[in-house]
C-alpha positions in Angstrom: 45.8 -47.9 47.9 43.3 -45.6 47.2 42.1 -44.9 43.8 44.6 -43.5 41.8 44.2 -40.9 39.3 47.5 -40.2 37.2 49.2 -42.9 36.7 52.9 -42.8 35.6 55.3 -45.8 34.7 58.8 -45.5 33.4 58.3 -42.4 32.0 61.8 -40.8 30.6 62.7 -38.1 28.4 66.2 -37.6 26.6 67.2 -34.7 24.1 69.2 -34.8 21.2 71.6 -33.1 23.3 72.1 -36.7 25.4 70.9 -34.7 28.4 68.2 -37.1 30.4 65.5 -35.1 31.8 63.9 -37.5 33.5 64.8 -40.8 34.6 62.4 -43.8 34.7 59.8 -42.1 37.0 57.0 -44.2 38.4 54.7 -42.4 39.9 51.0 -42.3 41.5 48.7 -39.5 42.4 45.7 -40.2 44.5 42.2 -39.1 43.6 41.6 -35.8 45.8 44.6 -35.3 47.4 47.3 -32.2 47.1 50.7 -33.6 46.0 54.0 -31.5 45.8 56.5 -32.4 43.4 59.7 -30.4 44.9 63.3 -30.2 43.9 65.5 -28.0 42.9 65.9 -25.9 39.2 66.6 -28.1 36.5 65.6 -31.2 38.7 62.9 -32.0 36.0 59.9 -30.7 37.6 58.7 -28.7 34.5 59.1 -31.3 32.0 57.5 -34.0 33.6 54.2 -31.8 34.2 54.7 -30.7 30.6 54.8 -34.8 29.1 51.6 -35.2 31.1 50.2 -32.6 29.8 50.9 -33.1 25.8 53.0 -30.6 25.5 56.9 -32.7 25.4 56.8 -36.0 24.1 58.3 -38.7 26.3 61.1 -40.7 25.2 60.0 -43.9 26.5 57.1 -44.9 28.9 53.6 -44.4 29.9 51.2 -42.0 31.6 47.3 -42.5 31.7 45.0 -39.6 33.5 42.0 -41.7 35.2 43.1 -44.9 33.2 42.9 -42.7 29.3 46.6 -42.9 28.0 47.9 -39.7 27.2 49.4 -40.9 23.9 46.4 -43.6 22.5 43.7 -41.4 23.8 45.2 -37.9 24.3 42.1 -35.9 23.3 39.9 -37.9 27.0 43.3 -37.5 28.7 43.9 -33.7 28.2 40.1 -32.5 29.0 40.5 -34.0 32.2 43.7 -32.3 32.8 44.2 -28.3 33.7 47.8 -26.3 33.6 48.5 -23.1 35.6 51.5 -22.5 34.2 54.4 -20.1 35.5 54.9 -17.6 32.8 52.1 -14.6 32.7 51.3 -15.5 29.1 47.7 -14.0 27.9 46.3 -11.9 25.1 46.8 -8.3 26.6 43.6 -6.5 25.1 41.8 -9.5 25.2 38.9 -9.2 28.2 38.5 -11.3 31.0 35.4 -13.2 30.3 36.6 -13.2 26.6 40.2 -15.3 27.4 38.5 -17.3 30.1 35.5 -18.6 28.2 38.0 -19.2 25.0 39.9 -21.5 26.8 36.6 -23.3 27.5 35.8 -23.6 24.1 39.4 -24.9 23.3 38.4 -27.9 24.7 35.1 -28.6 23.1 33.1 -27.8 25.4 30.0 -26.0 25.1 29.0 -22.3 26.4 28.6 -22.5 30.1 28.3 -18.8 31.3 27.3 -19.8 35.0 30.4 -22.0 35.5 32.4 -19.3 34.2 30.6 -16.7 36.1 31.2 -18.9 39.1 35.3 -19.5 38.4 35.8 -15.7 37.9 33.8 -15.1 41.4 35.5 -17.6 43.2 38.5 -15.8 42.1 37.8 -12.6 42.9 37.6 -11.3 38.9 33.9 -10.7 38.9 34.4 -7.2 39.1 36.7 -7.3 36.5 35.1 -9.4 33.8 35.2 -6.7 31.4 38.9 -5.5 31.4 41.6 -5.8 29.0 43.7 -8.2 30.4 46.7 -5.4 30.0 44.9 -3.7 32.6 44.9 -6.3 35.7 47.5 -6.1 38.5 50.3 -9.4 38.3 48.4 -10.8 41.0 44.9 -10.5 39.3 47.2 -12.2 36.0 48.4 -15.1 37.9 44.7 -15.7 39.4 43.5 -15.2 35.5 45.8 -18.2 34.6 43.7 -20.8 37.0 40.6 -19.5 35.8 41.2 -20.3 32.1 43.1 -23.9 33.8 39.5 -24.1 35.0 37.5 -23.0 32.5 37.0 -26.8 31.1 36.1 -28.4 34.6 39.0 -30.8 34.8 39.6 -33.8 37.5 43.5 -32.5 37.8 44.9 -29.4 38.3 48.3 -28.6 37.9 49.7 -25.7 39.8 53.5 -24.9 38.0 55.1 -22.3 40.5 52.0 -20.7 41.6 52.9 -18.0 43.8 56.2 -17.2 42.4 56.8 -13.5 42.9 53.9 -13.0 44.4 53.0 -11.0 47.8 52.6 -13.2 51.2 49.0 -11.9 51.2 47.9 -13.2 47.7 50.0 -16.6 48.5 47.8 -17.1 51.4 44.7 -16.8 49.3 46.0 -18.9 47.0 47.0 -21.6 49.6 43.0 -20.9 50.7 41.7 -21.5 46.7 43.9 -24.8 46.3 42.3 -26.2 49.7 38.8 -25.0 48.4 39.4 -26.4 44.6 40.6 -30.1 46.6 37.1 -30.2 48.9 35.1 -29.7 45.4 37.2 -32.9 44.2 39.8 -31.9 42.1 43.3 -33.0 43.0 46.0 -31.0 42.7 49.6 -31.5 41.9 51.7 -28.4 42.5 55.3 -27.9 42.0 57.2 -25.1 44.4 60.1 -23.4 45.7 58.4 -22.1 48.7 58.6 -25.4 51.0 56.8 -23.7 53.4 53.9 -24.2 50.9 54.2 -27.6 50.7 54.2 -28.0 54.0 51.4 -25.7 54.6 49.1 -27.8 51.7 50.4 -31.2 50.8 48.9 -34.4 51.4 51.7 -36.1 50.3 55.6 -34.7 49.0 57.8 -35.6 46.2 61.1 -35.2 45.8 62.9 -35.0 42.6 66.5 -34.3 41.9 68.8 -34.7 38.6 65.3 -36.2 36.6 64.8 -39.2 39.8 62.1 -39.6 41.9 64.2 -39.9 45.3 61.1 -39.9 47.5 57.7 -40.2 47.9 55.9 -40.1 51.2 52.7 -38.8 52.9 54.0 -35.5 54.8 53.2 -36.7 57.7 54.8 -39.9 57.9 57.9 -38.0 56.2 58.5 -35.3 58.8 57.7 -37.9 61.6 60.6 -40.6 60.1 63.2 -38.2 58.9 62.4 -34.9 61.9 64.9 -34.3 63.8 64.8 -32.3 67.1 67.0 -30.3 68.6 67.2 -29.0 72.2 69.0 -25.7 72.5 70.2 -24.8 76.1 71.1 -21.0 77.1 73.6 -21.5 79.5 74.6 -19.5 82.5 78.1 -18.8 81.9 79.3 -19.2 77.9 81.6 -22.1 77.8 85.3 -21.7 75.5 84.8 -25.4 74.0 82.5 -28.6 75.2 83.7 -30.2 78.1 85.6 -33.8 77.4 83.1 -35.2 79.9 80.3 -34.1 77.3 82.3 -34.6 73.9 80.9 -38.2 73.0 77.2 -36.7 73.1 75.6 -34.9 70.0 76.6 -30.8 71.0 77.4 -28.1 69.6 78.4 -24.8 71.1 76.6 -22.2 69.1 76.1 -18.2 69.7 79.8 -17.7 70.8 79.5 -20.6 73.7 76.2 -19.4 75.1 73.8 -21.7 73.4 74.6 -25.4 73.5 72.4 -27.7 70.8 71.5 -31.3 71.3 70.3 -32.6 68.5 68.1 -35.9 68.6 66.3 -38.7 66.1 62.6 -37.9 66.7 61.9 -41.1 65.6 63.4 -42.9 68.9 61.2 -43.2 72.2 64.0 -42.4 74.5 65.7 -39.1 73.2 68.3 -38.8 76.2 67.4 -35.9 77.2 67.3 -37.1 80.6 70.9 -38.5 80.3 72.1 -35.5 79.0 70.8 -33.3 81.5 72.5 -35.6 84.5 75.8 -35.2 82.4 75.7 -31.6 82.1 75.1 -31.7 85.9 78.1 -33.6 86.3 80.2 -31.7 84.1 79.3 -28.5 85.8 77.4 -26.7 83.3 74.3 -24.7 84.4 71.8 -23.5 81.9 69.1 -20.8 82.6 66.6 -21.8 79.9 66.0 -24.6 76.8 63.9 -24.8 74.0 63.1 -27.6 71.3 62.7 -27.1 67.7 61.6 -29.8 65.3 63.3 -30.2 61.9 60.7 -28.4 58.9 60.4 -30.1 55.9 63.2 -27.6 54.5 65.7 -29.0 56.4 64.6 -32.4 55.2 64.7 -31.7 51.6 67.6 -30.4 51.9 69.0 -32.9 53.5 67.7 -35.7 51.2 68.6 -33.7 48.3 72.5 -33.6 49.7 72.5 -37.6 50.4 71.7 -38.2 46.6 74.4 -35.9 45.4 76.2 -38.2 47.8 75.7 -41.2 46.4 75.9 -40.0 43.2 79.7 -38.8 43.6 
């Protein structure tokens, strides 16, 4: 496996409450990749970025960041470590180059103007270096946030929510700055609603549901194992119900009998496609057009998120 940077073994949190935040996670996050941790609210995304990051305790086990353990040697583990998180939370009459080089120095580490010159350039604040912060758009804000989670030069980058409530435009250049940030060797973990985004960015996915790591795979590999495909035929003449000929195959009539879907494991070689279309011959149903659509990694999560809930019942 290649070399991993954050390692995390069975890490839990529990509150006073009894409520289990997170449940015996073991996790691994590869040096230089882009991970997504998804799930839905409350699933525990939030507090497990915040125990790795120092700021919730865990209740019981480990986590070391580029083998420093976060607990026994939290002051190497935390420099290496930076948090965008997903409230706006800055000094409002505080400048730009002020907050950013701050942050720097909360860290211990020395003045370094040209890196900060740099992180505010590459973030298109240059030109606004010299503003109150009260002053800058919520976009400009939210950009503000990763420069002072850069400010210290860290190995890992952690992106909480970060392009909630923002415009498509500004989430496509912040899809652009993660992908530049990775090529200059920082990895990124990012936790989102937008699954579009994580399947736009990530490397690899992870699901999390109810504080349980129910999955982790390379995106790839995930949308080829658990993709399915569906065929959707237009037919000629809308049909009342599926013929009994047809009614042991995979259909559904859809678009008030003038679409009929076939939907098919992606996974298999021999879909059946060709089967079904000598059936529908048979059966005397004409179709003037078809189309295939593969299953996005929405329908996936969804669907892996529903199969836990499942189980859990």
């Amino acid at each position: 496996m290649p070399d991993a940077i954050l390692s995390i073994a069975g890490l839990s949190k529990s509150y006073a409450t009894g409520f289990k935040a997170l449940k015996n996670i073991d996790l691994e996050i590869r040096r230089g990749e882009i991970f997504a941790l998804l799930g839905p609210n409350g699933a525990g995304k939030t507090t497990l970025i915040s125990i790795v990051c120092g700021i919730v305790n865990a209740s019981t086990g480990r986590v070391t960041v580029d083998g420093h353990d976060i607990a026994a040697d939290y002051r190497a583990a935390r420099a290496l470590i930076g948090l965008v998180p997903q409230e706006l939370t800055t000094e409002a009459f505080e400048t730009v180059w002020n907050t950013v080089s701050f942050s720097r120095g909360l860290f211990g580490k020395p003045a370094k103007p040209a890196h900060i010159e740099k992180v505010l350039r590459d973030l298109s604040l240059w030109d606004k270096k010299d503003n109150p912060i009260r002053t800058l758009s919520g976009g400009m804000k939210r950009r503000l946030l990763i420069a002072k989670a850069l400010s210290h030069e860290p190995q890992l980058l952690f992106l909480d929510e970060p392009t909630a409530g923002v415009d498509v435009t500004l989430r496509q250049e912040m899809w652009a700055l993660v992908r530049t940030l990775r090529d200059t060797g920082v990895t990124i973990i990012l936790t989102t609603h937008y699954i579009d985004e994580a399947e736009e960015m990530a490397d690899r996915i992870g699901v999390i549901s109810k504080g349980e790591i129910i999955l982790v795979e390379d995106k790839v590999e995930l949308m080829r194992k658990l993709g399915k495909k569906q065929l959707t035929l237009q037919l000629a003449q809308p049909l009342e119900r599926i013929p009994d000929a047809l009614a042991a195959l995979p259909l559904e009539l859809a678009c008030a009998g003038a679409e009929l879907t076939y939907t098919y494991d992606a996974r298999h070689e021999h879909s059946g496609i060709a089967a079904l279309l000598q059936a529908l011959e048979r059966a005397g149903v004409a179709f003037k057009d078809l189309q295939t659509r593969q299953s996005s990694l929405e329908d996936i999560f969804v669907s892996l998120v529903r199969e836990k809930e499942e189980e859990r019942s």
